[in-house]
C-alpha positions, 0 to 999 in steps of 0.5 A: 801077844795074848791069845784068844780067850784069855782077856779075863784074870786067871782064876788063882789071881781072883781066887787069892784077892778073895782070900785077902779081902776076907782078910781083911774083913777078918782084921776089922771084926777083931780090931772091934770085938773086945779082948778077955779083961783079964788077958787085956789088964795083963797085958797092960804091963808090957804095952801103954794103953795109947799103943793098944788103941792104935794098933786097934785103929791100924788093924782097922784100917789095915783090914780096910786097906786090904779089902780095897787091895782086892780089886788091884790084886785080881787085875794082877798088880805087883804093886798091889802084891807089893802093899798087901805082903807089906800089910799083911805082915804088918797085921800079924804084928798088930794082932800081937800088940792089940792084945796077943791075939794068936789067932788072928795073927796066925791067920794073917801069916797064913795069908802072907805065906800064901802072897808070897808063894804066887807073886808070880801072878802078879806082874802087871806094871804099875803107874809111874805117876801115882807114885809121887801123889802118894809121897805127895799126900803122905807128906802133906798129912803127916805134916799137917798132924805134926804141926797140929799135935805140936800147937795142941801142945805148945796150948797146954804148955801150962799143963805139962809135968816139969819144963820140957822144951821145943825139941821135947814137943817136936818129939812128942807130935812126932812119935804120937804119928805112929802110935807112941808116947813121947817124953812130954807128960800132961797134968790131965789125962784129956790133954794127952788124950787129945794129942794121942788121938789128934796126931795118931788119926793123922798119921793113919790118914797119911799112910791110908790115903797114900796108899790108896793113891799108890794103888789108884789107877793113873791115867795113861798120857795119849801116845801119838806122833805124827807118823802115827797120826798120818797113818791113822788118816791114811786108814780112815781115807781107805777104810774109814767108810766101814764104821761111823765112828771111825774119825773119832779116833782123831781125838787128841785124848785117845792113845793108838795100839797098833798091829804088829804089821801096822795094818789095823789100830784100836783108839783107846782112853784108860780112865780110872783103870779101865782100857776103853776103846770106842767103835770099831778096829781101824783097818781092814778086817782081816787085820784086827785080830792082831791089834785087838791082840796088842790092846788086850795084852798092853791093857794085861799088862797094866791091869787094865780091865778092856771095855769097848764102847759102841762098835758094830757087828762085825767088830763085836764078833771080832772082840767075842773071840778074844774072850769078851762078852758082848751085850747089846747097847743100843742103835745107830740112827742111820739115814738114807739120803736117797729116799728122804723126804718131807713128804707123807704123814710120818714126816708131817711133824717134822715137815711143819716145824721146817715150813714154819721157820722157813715162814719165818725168815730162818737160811741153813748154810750147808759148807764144808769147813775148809771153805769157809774163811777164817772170820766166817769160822771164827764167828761159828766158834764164837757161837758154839761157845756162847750157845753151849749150856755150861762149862763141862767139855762132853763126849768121847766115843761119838764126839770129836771134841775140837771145832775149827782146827785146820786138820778137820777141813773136811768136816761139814758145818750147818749153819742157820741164820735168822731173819735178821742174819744173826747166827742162832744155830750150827751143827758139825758132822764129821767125815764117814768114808767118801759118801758119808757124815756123822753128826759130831755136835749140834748148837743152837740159841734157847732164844730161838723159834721152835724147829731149829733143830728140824730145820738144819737137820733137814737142810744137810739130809735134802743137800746130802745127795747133790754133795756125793753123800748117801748116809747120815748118821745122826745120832745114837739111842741107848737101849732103842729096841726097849722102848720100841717093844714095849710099845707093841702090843703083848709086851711082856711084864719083865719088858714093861718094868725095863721100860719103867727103869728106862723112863725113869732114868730118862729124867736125869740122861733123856734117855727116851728123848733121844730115841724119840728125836731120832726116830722122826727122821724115819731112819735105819737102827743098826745095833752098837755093842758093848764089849767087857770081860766080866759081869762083875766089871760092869759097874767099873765100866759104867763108871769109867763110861761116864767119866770119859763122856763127862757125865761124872767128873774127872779131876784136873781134866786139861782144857782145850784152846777155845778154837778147838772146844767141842760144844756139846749137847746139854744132854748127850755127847752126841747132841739130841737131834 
């Protein structure tokens, strides 16, 4: 098990990958610096004008694929320390046929001496899957320049020198993917040019983009059996009240790291090569330095770089004495069911949408799932369905993506009819201990009243109390405290440009608009963190981020059944309130 303080890469590791990614910037500029004339017309005699241009081109990309080595190397990869040895000795080879470029390759042999001496630092796994969609795309690319370079020349088959046959041109498409003429000779330069180029840029695409693939980070398949899935329940019935977001861990798409002793468990997703857990450990405290112990070191041993998305205060402690840095990330609506009411003049816009849709002929039905009949459930999916605005499943870390399966019984729907009894909106909250929800996801027809939204969520907060329920997280706002200080008097300018960023994000996420929905409801803030290694890992993060919520896209993401879909807020995983 790692220990405390160790969850960022040693220093020598990231030392080493700047020293190849220069390496590899030094390939590019000397694949486009031109050599001495005189050295080149020399050199000539020995090596054909075609193999000079490739072993330029392959530099390149070699240089180009060493660069992108850097990030796999600093996170400990063998595999990346597998490819770069490999190119690395290439590059020595290529200098020399490019031109006799003695510098270049002697620098290039530094470096692999260099690799070679420290492969001991590089001992992360490496993803069995990526293998075969790097063998995959090699052969697919390398097929389609054979077959290109062989019709290029079955069409100039007037032009040849002499009569060479099939074999001939087989043999010429595939010898011109690495670089070298082949028997079949042209009567004009342009014809052999364009097969040249046609099938070498094909073959450098085949090995490229293979290793690329090779190196990419492959998702890890979600890890869960039933022993660990009604272990993970037993915990949230005996700790679950601690976190909001506990029951989110029932995600199918989350794999489970447990303690040693199976006491405490962190849900986690990899995407695009980052470890990102969301909320709190799941256990009781005392119990979750271990298995942040056992995730920090299965995601050191794949080259994962950990993230934690949204947990609470204590756990963010927890996660900062194993060498995290924690960051402020936004607050947790948290509303306190004994005190709400309509009353008053805080409340007074939301108490006027709530009467006017109730003039209007709009019922809640406030049920728990288990106590609806399968054709009353099947109706609320079918309406979730219909209500969802577009295709795309979102959510992850505030989000239990699934509506109807048997297993969330406990799970309470809102359910708004209109005066016709037509169903125009439902919300779904999942379980927060005994005496608490979490809204999951909120629906609602764009054809209905204005106040939908108002009226469900002030049905569950009044029927809450009579329920045995006294909190009600409702929804979670990025950067909250932003937007709420710049509003005071004596903001400062670094404040007010914050704002402004803020403000001008919000076009794209509603970002503001969450803030505003939630803080009608007169609600308590608690504070949710975001847990890294480093700051030069944020952007990788962000990005794994939002491809795990489906703000970006992710290919071949699998489809739930319809009962099971997460109908999700058009703008958040967790629907604007």
């Amino acid at each position: 098990m790692m220990q405390p303080g160790l969850a960022r890469p040693p220093l020598s590791r990231r030392t080493i990958a700047r020293f190849v990614q220069l390496a590899g910037l030094f390939d590019v500029v000397t694949a486009l610096v031109p050599r001495p004339h005189s050295r080149m017309a020399e050199f000539a005699h020995y090596v054909p004008a075609a193999g000079v241009l490739s072993a330029h081109a392959a530099t390149i990309v070699v240089g180009m694929l060493l660069v992108y080595l850097g990030a796999g190397l600093r996170r400990g990869k063998r595999r990346a320390w597998q490819v770069a040895v490999g190119l690395t000795a290439l590059s020595i080879v290529l200098h020399l046929v490019k031109g006799l470029d003695f510098a270049a390759a002697g620098v290039a042999g530094v470096l692999l001496i260099m690799l070679l001496a420290t492969q001991d630092r590089f001992t992360a796994v490496a993803d069995p899957t990526s293998r075969w969609r790097a063998l995959t795309a090699l052969v697919g690319f390398t097929l389609a320049g054979f077959l290109l370079g062989f019709l290029e020349i079955a069409i100039r088959a007037n032009h040849l020198l002499g009569t060479p046959g099939v074999i001939a041109w087989a043999e010429e498409a595939a010898l011109g993917l690495v670089g070298i003429d082949g028997p079949v000779h042209f009567q004009y330069r342009l014809g052999a040019d364009a097969v040249a180029y046609t099938t070498g840029a094909c073959g450098l695409l085949a090995g490229g983009i293979a290793l690329v693939i090779l190196l990419r980070p492959a998702p890890r398949r979600p890890e869960r059996d039933e022993a660990s899935e009604e272990r993970l329940r037993e915990l949230l019935r005996r700790y679950g009240k601690a976190d909001s977001l506990s029951y989110f861990a029932l995600r199918t798409d989350k794999s489970l790291i447990w303690a040693p002793n199976r006491a405490a468990v962190v849900a986690y997703r990899v995407v695009n090569g980052v470890s990102l857990a969301a909320g709190d450990p799941i256990g009781p405290e005392s119990a979750w330095p271990e298995a942040i112990g056992a995730w920090l070191g299965d995601a050191n041993r794949h080259g994962w770089t950990p993230a934690v998305l949204g947990c609470g205060n204590a756990a963010g402690k927890a996660y900062r004495k194993w060498g995290l840095d924690v960051v402020e990330l936004g607050d947790e609506a948290i509303v306190d069911t004994g005190t709400f009411s309509l009353t008053g003049r805080p409340m007074r816009g939301v108490r006027q949408a709530v009467n006017r849709m109730r003039r209007a002929g709009y019922q809640c039905r406030v049920v728990r799932q288990r106590d609806l009949t399968p054709a009353e459930l099947a109706d609320a999916v079918r309406a979730a369905d219909l209500f969802r605005d577009g295709p795309v499943e979102r959510g992850f870390s505030m989000a239990l993506s699934r509506l109807g399966d048997p297993r969330d019984a406990d799970c309470l729907l809102v359910l708004c009819t209109d005066a016709q009894g037509a169903l125009r909106g439902l919300l779904q909250f999942v379980p927060w201990g005994a005496d608490g929800l979490s809204l999951d996801l909120m629906r609602g027809d764009r054809t209905a009243d204005n106040g939908l939204t108002e009226l469900m969520v002030t049905e569950v907060l009044e029927q809450s109390p009579a329920m045995g329920v006294r909190r009600v997280s409702l929804n979670f706002a990025v950067l909250r405290s932003v937007f709420a200080r710049a509003e005071e008097l004596g903001a400062g300018p670094v404040l007010r440009l914050w704002h402004r960023l803020l403000m001008a994000a919000s076009k794209l996420w509603q970002i503001e608009s969450l803030y505003r929905s939630n803080a009608k409801y007169q609600p308590q803030w608690a504070p949710r963190y975001l847990c890294f290694p480093t700051a030069r890992d944020l952007p990788r993060i962000a990005v794994a981020a939002m491809t795990a919520e489906a703000f970006l896209p992710e290919p071949r993401l699998p489809r739930l059944s319809r009962l099971r879909r997460a109908p999700e807020d058009e703008a958040t995983a967790r629907a604007a309130v």
